[in-house]
C-alpha positions as CSV (number, residue, x, y, z in Angstrom):
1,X,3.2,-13.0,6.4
2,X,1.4,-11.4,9.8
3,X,-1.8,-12.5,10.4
4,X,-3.7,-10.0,11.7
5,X,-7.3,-10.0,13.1
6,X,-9.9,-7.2,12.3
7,X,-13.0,-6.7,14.2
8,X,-16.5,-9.0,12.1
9,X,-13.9,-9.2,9.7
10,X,-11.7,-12.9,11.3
11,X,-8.4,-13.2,10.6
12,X,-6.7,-11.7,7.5
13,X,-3.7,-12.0,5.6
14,X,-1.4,-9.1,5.2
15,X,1.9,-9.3,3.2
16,X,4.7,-9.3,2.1
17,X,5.1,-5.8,2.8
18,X,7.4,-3.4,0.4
19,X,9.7,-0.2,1.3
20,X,8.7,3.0,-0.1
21,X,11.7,2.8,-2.2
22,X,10.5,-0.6,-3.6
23,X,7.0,0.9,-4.1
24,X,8.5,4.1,-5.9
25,X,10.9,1.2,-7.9
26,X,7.5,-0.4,-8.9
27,X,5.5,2.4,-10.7
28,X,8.4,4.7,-11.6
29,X,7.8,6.9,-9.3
30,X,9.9,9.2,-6.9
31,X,10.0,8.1,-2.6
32,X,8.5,11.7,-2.3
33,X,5.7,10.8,-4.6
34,X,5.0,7.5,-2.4
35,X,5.0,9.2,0.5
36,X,2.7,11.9,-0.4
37,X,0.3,8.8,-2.1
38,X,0.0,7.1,1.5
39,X,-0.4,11.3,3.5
40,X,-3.1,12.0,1.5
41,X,-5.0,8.2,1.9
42,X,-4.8,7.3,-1.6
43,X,-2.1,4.2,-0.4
44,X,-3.0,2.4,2.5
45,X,-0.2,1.5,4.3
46,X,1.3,0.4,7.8
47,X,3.5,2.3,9.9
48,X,6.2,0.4,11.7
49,X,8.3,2.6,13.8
50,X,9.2,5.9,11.8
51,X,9.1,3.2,8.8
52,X,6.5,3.2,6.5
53,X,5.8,-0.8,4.6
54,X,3.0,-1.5,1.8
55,X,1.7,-4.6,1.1
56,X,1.7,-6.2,-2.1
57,X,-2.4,-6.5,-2.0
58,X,-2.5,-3.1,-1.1
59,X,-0.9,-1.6,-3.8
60,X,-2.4,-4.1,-6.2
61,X,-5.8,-2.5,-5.1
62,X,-4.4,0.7,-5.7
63,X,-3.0,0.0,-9.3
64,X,-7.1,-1.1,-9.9
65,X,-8.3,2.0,-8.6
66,X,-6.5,4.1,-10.7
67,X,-7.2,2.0,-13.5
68,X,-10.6,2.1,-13.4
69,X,-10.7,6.3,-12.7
70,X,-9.2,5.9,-15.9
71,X,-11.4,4.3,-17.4
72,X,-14.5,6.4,-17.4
């Protein structure tokens, strides 16, 4: 896991982090869709390189997001 420090927020947790095709794996979804998800903001996500990694809290807060638009 990375620890990594955000300004009046301390130290914070981040990690384990998943490929897009682990993400797309995940929710039955295609890479293109993934990608598209973390262009437009919808899926926050880190880029390393010309990689781009999710973490597992991240798209556990999506998954809620999208459940509770779902829910109205």
């Amino acid at each position: 896991m990375v620890q990594a420090a955000r300004p009046g927020f301390g130290a914070a947790t981040i990690g384990p982090f998943l490929t897009v095709r682990e993400v797309a794996a995940r929710l039955r979804l295609s890479t293109a869709t993934v990608y598209d998800l973390c262009e437009s903001g919808g899926l926050a996500h880190v880029r390393v390189s010309n990689a781009i990694r999710v973490a597992e809290a991240d798209l556990t807060a999506f998954l809620l997001r999208q459940r509770k638009k779902g829910q109205r």
